[in-house]
DSSP file (Angstrom, degrees, kcal/mol; ACC not computed):
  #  RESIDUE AA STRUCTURE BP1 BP2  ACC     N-H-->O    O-->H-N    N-H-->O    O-->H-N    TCO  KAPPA ALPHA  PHI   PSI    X-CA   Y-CA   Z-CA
    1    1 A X              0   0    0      0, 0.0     2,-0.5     0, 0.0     3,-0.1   0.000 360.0 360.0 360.0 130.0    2.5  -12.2   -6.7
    2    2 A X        -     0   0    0      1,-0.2     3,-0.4     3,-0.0    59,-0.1  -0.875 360.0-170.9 -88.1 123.5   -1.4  -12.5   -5.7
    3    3 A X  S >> S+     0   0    0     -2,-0.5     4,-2.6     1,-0.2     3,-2.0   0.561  70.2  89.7 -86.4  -2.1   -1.6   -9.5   -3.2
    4    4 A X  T 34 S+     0   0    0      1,-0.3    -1,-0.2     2,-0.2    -2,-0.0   0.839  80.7  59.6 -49.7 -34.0   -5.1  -10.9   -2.5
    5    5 A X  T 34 S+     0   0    0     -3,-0.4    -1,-0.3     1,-0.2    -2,-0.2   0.361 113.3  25.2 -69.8   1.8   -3.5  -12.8   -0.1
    6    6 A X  T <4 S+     0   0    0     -3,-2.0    15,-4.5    48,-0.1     2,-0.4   0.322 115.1  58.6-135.3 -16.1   -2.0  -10.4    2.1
    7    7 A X  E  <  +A   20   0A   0     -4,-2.6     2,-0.3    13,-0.2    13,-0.2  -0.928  51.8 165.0-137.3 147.3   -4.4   -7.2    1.6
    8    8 A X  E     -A   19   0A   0     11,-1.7    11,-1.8    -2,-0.4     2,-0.4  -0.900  30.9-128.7-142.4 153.9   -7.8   -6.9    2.1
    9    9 A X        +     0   0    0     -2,-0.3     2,-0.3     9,-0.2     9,-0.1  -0.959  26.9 178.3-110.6 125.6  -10.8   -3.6    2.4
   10   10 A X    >   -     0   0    0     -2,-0.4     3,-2.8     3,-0.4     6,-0.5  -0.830  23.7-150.8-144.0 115.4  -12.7   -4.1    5.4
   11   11 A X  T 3 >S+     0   0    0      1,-0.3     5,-3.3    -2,-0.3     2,-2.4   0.721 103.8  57.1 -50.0 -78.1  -15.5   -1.0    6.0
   12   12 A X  T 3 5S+     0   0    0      3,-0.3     2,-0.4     2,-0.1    -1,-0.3   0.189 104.8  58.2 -68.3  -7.5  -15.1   -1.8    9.7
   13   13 A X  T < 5S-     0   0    0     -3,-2.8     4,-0.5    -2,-2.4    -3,-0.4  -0.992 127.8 -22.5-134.4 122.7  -11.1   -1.1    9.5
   14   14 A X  T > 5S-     0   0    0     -2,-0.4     3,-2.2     1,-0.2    -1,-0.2   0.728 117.1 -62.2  34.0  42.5   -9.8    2.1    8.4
   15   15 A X  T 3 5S-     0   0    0      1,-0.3    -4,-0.3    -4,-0.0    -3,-0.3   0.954  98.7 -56.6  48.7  56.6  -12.9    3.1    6.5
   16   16 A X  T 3 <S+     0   0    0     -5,-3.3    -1,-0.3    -6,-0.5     2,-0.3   0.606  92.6 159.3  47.6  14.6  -12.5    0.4    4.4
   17   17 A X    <   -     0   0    0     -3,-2.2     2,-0.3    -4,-0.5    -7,-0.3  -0.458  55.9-103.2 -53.5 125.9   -8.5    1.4    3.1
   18   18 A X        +     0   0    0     -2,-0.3     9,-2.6    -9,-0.1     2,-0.3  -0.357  61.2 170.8 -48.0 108.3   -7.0   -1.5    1.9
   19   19 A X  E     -AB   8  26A   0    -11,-1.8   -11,-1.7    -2,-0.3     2,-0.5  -0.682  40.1 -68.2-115.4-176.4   -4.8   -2.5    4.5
   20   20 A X  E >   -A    7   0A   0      5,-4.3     3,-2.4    -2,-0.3     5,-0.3  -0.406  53.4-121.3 -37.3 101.3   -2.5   -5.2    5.9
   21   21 A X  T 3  S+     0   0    0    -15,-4.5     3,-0.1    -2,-0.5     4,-0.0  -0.505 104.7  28.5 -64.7 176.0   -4.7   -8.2    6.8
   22   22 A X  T 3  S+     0   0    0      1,-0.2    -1,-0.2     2,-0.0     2,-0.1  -0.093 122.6  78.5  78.4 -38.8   -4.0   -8.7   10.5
   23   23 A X  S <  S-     0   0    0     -3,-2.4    -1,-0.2     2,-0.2    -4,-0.1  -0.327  73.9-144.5-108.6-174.2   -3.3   -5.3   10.6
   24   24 A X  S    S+     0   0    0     -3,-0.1     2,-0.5    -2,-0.1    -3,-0.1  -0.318  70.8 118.2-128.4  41.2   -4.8   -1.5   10.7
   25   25 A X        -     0   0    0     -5,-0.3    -5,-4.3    -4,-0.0     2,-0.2  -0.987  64.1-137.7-117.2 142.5   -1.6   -0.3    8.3
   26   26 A X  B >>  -B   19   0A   0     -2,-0.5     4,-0.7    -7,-0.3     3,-0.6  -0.476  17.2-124.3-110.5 156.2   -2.9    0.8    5.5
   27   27 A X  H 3> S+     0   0    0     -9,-2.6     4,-1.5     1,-0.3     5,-0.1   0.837 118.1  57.8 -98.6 -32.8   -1.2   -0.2    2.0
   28   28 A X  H 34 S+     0   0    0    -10,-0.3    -1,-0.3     2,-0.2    -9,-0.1   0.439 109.1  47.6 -63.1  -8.3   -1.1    4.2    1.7
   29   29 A X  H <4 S+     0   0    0     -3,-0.6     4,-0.5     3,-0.1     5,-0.2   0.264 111.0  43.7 -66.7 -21.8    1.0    4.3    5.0
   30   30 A X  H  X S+     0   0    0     -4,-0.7     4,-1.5     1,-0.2    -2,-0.2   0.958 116.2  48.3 -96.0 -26.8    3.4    1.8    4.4
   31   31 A X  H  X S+     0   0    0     -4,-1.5     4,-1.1     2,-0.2    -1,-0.2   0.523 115.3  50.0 -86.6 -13.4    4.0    3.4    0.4
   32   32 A X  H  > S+     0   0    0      2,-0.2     4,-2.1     3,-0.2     5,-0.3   0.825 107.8  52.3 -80.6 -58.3    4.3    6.9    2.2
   33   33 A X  H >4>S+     0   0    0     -4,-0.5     3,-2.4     2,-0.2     5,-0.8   0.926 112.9  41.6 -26.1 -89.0    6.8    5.2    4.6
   34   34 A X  H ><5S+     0   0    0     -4,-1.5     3,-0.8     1,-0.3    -1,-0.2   0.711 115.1  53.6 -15.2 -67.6    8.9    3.9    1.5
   35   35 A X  H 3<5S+     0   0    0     -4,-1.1    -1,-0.3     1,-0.3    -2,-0.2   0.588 105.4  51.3 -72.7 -28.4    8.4    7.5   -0.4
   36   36 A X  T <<5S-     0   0    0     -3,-2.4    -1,-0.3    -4,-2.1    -2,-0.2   0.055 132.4 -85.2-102.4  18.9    9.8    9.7    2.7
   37   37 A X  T < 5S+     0   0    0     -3,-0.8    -3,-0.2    -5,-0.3    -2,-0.2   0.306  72.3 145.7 127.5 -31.0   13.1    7.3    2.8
   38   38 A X      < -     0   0    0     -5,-0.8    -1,-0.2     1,-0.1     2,-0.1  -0.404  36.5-142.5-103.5 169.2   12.9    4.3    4.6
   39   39 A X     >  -     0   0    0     -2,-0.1     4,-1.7    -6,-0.0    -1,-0.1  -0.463  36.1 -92.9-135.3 147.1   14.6    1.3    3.5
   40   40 A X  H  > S+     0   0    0      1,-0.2     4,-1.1     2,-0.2     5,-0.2   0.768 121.4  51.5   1.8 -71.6   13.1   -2.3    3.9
   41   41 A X  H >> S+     0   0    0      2,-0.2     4,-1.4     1,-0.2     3,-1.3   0.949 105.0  49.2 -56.9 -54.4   14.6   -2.9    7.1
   42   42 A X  H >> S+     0   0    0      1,-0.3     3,-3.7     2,-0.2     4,-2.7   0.965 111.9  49.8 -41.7 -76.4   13.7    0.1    8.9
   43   43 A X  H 3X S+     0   0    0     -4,-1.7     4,-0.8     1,-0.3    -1,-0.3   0.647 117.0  43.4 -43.3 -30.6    9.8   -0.5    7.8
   44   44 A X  H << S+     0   0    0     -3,-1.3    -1,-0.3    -4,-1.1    -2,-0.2   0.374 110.9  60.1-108.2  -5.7   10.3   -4.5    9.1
   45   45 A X  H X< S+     0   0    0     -3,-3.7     3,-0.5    -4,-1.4    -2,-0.2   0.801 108.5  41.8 -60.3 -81.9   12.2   -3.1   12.4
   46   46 A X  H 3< S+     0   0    0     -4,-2.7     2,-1.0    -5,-0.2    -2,-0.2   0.954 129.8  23.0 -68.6 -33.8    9.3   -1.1   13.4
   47   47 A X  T ><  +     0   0    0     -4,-0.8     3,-2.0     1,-0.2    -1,-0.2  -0.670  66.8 173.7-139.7  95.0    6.3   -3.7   12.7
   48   48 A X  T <  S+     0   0    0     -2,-1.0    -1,-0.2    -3,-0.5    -2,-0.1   0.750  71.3  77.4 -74.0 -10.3    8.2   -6.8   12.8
   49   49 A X  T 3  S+     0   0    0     -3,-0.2     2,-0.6     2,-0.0    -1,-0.2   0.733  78.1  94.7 -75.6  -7.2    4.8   -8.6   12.5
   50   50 A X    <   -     0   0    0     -3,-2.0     2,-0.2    -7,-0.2    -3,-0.1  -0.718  66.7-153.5 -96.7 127.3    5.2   -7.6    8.3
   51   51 A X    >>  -     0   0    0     -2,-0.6     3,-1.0     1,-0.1     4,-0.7  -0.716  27.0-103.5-106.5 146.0    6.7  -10.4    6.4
   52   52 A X  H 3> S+     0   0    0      1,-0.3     4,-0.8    -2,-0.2    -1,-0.1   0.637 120.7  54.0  -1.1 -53.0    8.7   -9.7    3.2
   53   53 A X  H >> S+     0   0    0      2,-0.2     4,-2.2     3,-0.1     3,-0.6   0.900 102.1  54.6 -93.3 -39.9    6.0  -10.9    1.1
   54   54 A X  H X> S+     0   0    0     -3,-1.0     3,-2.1     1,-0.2     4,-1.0   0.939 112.7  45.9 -35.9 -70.5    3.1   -8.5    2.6
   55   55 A X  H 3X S+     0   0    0     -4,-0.7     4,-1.8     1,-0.3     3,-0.4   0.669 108.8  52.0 -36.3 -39.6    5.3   -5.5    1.9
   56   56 A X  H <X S+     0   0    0     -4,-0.8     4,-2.0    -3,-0.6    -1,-0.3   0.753 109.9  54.7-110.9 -43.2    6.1   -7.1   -1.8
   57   57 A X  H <X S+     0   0    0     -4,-2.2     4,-0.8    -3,-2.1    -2,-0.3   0.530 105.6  56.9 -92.1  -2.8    1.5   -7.3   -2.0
   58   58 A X  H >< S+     0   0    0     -4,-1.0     3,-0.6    -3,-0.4     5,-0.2   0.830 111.3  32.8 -65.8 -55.1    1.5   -3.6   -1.2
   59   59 A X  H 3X S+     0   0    0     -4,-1.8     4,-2.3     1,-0.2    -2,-0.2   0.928 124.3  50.7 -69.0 -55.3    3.8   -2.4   -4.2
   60   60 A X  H 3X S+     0   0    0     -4,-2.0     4,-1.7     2,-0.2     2,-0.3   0.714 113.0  45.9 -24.0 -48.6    1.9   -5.7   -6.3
   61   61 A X  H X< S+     0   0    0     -4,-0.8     2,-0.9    -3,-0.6     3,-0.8   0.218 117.2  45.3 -79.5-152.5   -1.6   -4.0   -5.0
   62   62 A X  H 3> S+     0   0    0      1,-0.3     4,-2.1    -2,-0.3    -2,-0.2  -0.470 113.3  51.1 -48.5 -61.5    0.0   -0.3   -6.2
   63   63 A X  H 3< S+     0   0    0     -4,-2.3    -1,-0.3    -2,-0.9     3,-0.2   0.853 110.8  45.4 -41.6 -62.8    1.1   -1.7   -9.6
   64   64 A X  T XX S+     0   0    0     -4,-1.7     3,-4.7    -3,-0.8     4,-1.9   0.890 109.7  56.5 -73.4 -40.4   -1.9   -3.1  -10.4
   65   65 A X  H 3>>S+     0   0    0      1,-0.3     5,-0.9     2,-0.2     4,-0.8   0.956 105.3  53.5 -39.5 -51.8   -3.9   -0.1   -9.5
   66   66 A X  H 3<5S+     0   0    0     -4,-2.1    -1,-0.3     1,-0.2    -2,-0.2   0.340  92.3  61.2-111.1  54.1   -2.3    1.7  -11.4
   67   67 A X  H <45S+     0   0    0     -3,-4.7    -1,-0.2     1,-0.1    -2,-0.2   0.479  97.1  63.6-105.0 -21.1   -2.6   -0.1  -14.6
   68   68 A X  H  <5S-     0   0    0     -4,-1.9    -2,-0.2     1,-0.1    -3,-0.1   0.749  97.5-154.1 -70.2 -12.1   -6.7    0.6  -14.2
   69   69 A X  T  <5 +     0   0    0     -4,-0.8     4,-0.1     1,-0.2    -3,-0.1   0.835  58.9 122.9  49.9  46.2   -5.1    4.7  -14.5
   70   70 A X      < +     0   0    0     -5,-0.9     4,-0.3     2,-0.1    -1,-0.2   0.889  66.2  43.6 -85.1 -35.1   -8.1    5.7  -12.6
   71   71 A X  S    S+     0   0    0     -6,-0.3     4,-0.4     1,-0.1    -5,-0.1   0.622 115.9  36.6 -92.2 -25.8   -6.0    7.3   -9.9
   72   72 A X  S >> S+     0   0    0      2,-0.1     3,-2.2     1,-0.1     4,-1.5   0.942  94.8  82.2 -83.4 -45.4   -3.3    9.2  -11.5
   73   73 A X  H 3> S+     0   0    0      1,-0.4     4,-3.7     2,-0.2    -2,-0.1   0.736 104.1  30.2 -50.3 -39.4   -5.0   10.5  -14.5
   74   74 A X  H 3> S+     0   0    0     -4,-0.3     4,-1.2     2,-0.2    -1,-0.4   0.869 117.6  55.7 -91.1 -25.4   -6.7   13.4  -12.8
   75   75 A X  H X> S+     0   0    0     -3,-2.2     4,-1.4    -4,-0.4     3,-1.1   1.000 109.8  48.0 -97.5 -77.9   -3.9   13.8  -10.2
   76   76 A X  H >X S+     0   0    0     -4,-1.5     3,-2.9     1,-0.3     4,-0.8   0.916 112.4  55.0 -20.7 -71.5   -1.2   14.2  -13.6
   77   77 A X  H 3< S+     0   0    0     -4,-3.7    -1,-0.3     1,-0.3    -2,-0.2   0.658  99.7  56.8 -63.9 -11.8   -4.1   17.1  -15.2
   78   78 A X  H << S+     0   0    0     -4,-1.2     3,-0.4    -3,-1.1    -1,-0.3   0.709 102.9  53.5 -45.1 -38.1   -4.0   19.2  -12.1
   79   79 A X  H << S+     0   0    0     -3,-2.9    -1,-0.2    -4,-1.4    -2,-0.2   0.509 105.6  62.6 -62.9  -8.6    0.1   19.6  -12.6
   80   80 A X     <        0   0    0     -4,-0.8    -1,-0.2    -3,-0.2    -2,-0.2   0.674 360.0 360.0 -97.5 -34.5   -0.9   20.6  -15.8
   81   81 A X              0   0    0     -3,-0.4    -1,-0.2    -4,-0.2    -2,-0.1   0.447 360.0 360.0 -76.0 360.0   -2.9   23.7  -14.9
């Protein structure tokens, strides 16, 4: 999946958070969503304007972030302490 196509940083838009294009949901609200419980449907229920395949270029935009292991590494050595 290219998530270029569905998520985009724009300074002007949430500080620049990678959101939805179209939108002001941020690809860290909708992965929050997911992590506190709610199921596919729910999350397309409440903002019926998000099509499969956006939702599908967040976790694509997550993956790949964290194959660059920029973002966990320090987040991991703080549990450590």
């Amino acid at each position: 999946m290219d998530w270029k196509t569905y998520i985009h940083s724009d300074p002007k838009i949430l500080l620049g958070k990678p959101v939805i294009k179209g939108t002001r949901l941020s690809v860290e609200f909708i992965l929050g969503l997911f992590s506190e419980g709610w199921t596919e449907q729910q999350v397309r229920m409440s903002y019926p304007t998000l099509s499969a395949q956006a939702i599908q270029a967040v976790f694509a935009f997550a993956a790949e972030c964290l194959k660059e292991d920029v973002f966990y590494k320090s987040l991991l050595s703080a549990e450590a302490e």
